[in-house]
C-alpha positions in Angstrom: -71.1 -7.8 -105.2 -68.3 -5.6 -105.8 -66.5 -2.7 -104.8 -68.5 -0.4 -103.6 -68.0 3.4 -105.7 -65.6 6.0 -104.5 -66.8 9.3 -104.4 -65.1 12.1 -104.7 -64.6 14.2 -101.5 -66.8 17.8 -101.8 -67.3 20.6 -100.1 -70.7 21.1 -99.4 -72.5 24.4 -99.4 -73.0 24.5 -95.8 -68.8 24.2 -95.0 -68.4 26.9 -97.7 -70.7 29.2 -96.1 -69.2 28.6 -92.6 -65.2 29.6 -94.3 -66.7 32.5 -95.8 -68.5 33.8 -92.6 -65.1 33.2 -90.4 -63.1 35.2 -93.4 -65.7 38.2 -92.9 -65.7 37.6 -89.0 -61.8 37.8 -89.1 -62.0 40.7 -91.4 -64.4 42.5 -89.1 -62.0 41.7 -86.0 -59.5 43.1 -87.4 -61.5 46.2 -88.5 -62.5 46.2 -85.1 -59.2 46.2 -83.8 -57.7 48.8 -85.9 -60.6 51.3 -84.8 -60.3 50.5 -80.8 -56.1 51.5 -81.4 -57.1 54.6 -83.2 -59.1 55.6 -80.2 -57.3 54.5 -77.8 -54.0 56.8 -79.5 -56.8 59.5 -79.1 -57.9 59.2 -75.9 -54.1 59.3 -74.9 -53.5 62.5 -76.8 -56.7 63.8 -75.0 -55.2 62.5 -71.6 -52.1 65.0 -72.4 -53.7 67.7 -73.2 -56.3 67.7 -70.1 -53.0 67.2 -67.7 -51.7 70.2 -69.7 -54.6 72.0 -68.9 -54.8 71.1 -65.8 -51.4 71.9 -64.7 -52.0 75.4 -66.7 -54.6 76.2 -64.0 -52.4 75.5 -60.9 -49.9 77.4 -62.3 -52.0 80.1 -62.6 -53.7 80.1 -59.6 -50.5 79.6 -57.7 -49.2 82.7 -59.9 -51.8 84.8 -58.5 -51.6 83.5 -54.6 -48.2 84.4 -54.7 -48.4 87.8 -56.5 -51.1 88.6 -53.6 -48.6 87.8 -51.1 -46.4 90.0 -52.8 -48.6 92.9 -52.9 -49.8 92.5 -49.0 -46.3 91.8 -47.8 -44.8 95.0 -46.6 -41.3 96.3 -48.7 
């Protein structure tokens, strides 16, 4: 009996499937990521502009208490 025959090392279909669904998973991450920092720039952009707003109303209605107070106070 002699050596026993030295195969050569392969990948089989089954690890080459598994690579190629981890490159599209890590592709898909990173899509994934990409997307959530887009809407988290505009949620904070939203955030701004409702505090704008916001701060537009006080200033309004403050605007208008003290122009009443004004008005009612005697010269």
């Amino acid at each position: 009996m002699g050596e026993e025959p030295r195969y050569e090392r392969f990948e089989c279909a089954p690890g080459l499937r598994l690579e190629a669904h981890e490159r599209v998973s890590a592709i898909h991450h990173e899509n994934l990521s990409r997307r959530i920092a887009r809407l988290e720039e505009g949620l904070d952009r939203l955030e701004r502009r409702l505090w704008l707003t916001v701060y537009g109303v006080v200033a309004v209605i403050l605007a208008q208490a003290v122009q009443s107070v004004l008005v009612v106070a005697p010269s």
